[in-house]
C-alpha positions as CSV (number, residue, x, y, z in Angstrom):
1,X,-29.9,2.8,-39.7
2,X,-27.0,4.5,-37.7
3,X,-24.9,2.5,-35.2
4,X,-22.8,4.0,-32.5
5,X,-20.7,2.9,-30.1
6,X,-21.2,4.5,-26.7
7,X,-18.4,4.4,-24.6
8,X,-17.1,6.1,-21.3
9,X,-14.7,6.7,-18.1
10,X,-12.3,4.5,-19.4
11,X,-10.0,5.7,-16.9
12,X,-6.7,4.5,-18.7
13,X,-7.4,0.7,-18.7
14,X,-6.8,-0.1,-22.4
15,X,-6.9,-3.9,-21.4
16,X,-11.0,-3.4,-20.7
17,X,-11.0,-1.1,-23.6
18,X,-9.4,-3.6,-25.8
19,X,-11.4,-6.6,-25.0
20,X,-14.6,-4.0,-26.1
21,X,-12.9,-3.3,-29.8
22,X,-12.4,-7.3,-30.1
23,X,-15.8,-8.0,-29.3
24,X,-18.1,-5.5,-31.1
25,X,-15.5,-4.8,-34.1
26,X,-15.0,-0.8,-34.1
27,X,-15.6,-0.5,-37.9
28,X,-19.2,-1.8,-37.9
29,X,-20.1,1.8,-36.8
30,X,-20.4,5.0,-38.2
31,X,-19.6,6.8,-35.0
32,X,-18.3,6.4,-31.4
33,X,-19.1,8.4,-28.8
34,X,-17.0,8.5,-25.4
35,X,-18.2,10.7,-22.2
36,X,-14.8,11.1,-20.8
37,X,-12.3,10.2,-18.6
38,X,-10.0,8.4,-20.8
39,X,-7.0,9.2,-17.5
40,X,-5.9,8.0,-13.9
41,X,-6.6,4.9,-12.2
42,X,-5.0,2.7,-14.4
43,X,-1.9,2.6,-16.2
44,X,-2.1,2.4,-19.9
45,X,-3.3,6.1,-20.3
46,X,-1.2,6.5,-23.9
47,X,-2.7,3.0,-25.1
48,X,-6.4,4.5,-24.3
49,X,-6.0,8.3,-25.9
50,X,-4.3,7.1,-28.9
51,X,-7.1,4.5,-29.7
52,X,-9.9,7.3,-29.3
53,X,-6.9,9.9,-31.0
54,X,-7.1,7.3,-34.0
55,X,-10.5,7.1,-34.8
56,X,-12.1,10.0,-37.6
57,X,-15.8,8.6,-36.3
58,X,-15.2,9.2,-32.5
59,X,-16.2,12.3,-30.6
60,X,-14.9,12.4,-27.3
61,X,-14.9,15.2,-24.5
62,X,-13.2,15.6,-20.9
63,X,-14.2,13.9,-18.0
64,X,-12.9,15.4,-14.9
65,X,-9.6,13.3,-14.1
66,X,-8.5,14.4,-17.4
67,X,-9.2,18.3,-16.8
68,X,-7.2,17.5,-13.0
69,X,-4.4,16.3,-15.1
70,X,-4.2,18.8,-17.3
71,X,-4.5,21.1,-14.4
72,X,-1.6,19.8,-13.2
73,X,-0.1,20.4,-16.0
74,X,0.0,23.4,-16.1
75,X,1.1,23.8,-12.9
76,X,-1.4,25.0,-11.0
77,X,-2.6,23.2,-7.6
78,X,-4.8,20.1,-7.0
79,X,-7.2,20.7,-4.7
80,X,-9.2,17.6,-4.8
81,X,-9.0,14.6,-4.1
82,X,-7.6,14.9,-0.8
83,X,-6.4,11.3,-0.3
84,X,-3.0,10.7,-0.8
85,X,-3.6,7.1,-2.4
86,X,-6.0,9.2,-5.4
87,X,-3.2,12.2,-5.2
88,X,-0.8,9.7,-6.6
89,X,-2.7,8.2,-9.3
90,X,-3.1,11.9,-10.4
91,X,-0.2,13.0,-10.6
92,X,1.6,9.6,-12.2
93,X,-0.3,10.1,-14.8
94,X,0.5,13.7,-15.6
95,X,4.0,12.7,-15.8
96,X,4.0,9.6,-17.4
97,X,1.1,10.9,-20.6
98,X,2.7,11.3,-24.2
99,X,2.9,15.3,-25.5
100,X,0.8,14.3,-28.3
101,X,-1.6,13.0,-26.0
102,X,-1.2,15.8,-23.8
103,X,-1.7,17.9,-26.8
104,X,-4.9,16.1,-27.8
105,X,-6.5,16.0,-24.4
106,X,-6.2,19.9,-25.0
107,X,-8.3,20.2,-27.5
108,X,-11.1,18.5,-26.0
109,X,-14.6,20.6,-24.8
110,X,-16.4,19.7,-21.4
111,X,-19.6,19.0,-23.3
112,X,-20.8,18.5,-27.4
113,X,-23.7,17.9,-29.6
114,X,-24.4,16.4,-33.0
115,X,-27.4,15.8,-34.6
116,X,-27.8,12.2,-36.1
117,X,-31.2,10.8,-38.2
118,X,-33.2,13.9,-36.9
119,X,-32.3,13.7,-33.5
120,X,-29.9,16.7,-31.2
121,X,-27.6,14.3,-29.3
122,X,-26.1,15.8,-26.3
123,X,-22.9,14.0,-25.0
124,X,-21.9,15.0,-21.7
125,X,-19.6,13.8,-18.9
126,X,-21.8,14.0,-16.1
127,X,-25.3,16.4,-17.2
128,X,-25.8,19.1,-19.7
129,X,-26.2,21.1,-16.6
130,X,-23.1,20.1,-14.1
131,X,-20.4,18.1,-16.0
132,X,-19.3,17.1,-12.5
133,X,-22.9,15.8,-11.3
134,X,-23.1,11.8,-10.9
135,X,-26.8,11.4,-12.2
136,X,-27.5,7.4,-11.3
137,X,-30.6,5.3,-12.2
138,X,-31.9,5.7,-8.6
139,X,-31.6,9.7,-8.9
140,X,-35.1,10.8,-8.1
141,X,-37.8,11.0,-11.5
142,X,-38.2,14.8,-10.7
143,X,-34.2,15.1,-11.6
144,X,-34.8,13.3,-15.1
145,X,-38.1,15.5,-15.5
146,X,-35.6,18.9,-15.1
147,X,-33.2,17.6,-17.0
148,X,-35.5,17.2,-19.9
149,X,-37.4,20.0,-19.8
150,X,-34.5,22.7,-19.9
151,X,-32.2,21.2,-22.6
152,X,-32.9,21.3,-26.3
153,X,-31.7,17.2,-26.6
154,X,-34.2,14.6,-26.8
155,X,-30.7,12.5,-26.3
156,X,-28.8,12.6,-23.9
157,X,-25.4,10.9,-22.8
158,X,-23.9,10.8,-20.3
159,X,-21.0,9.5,-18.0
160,X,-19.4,10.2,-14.3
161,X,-21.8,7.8,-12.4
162,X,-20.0,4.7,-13.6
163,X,-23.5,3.2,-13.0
164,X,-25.2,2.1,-16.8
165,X,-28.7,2.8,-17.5
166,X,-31.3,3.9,-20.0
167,X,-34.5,6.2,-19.2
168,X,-37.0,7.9,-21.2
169,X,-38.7,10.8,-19.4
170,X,-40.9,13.0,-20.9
171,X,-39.9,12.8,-25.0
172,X,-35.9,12.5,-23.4
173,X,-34.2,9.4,-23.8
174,X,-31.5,9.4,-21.3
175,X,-28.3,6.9,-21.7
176,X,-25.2,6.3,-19.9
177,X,-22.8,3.4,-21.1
178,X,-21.6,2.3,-17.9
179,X,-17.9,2.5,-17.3
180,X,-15.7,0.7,-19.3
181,X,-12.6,0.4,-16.8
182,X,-13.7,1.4,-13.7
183,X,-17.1,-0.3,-13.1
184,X,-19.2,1.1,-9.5
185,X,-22.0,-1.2,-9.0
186,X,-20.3,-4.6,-8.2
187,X,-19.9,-5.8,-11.3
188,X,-16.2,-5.9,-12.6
189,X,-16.8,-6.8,-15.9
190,X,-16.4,-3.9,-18.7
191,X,-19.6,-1.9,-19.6
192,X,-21.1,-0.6,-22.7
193,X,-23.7,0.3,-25.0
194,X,-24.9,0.7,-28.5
195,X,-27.1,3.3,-29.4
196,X,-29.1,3.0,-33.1
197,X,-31.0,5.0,-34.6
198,X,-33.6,4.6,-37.8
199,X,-36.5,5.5,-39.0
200,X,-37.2,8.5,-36.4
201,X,-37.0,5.2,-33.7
202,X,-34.3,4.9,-30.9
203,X,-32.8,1.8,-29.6
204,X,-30.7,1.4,-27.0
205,X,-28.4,-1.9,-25.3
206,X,-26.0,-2.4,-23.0
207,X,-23.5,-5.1,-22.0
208,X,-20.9,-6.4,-20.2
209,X,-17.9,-8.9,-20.7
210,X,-15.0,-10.1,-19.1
211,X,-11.7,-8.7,-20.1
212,X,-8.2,-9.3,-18.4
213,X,-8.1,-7.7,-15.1
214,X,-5.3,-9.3,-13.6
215,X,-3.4,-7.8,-16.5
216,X,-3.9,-4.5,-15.0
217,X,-3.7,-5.5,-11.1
218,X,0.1,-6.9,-12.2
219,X,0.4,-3.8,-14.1
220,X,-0.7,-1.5,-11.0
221,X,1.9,-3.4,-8.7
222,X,4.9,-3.2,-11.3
223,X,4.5,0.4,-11.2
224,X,4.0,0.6,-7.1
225,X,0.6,2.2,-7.3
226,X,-1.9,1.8,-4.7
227,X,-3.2,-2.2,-3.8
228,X,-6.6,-0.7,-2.8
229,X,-6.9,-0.3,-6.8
230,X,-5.8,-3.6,-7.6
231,X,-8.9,-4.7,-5.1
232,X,-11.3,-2.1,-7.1
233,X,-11.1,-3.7,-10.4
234,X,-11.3,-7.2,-8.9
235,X,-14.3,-6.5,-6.8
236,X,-15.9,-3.7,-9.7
237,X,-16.4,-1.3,-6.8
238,X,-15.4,2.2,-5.4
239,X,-13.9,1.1,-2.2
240,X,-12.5,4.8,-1.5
């Protein structure tokens, strides 16, 4: 049997991420897989890329806060978000990442595959088709049913919605991990999954725990950022 850790849009809270690698214990599995979005938001965006930066089993890709930042970067123009109190968060992040993290961010691809026990895995930030597209569990079946019948991935992962959730639709077995700093659906607590895989047979869980919020709401204020974020993670909602 192969056991991965599924993992995503971390969005540089290393205190949620850390409370994940207590609980499940990192080495247990041969591979982790992460959607994206390891930037902006929080403030621990070194902590979170040198964790994933670490690990010889993970396989990460972009999410699209971390092609912004790099964007910015290079010194070209942010054209969304629009909001100032986003705008910010953006761009402290861009000058606060390490080079080698900078570096390492660079060498990410939007999108990736591996194939694992037989099965094509497909690990995207939002779909194989859009890596901007927030596919949620309420989407409407005919958007799974597309979705499976033009890739070549009878698994696929994905990110972006912050929403988690498992679907199998026609031979395609659909996963997102939920968010694991920057949860959506009213729940603050940091999301998950494990995928394994044996014997030709999927199985799929999620979960959530609590982790140390108020550790990033203090760290938020120390660095003058935004209160409506320190409100976001309390509440586990997109409030902007």
């Amino acid at each position: 049997m192969t056991k991965i850790l599924l993992l995503g849009d971390t969005h540089a809270n290393y205190p949620a991420l850390k409370a994940i690698i207590d609980y499940v214990r990192p080495e247990r599995f041969e591979w982790i897989f992460n959607t994206g979005d390891f930037t902006v938001y929080s403030t621990f965006p070194n902590e979170t890329i040198d964790w994933f930066r670490g690990r010889k089993n993970a396989i990460c890709i972009l999410g699209n806060t971390d092609r912004k930042v790099l964007r910015i970067l290079k010194g070209k123009k942010l054209k969304k978000p629009k909001k100032n109190e986003k705008r910010v968060m953006y761009f402290w992040t861009s000058e606060n990442l390490h080079l080698e993290n900078i570096t390492y961010l660079k060498s990410l691809r939007k999108q990736t595959d591996v194939t694992i026990g037989g099965f094509r895995i497909g690990i995207f930030h939002g779909t194989l088709e859009d890596p901007d597209e927030e596919l949620f569990p309420t989407a409407p079946e005919s958007r799974f049913h597309q979705l499976a019948r033009d890739s070549g991935y009878p698994v696929q992962i994905m990110g972006h919605s912050h929403v988690p959730f498992y679907k199998w639709v026609d031979g395609v077995h659909f996963i997102n991990p939920g968010s694991v700093g920057r949860p959506f659906d009213g729940d603050p607590r940091t999301s998950f999954a494990i995928l394994k895989i044996a014997s030709g047979k999927i199985a799929v869980e999620h979960f959530r725990i609590p982790y140390a919020v108020e550790e990033v709401v203090h760290s938020l204020k120390e660095h003058k950022l935004p209160d409506i974020y320190a409100k976001m993670y309390r509440v586990g909602k997109k409030l902007n």
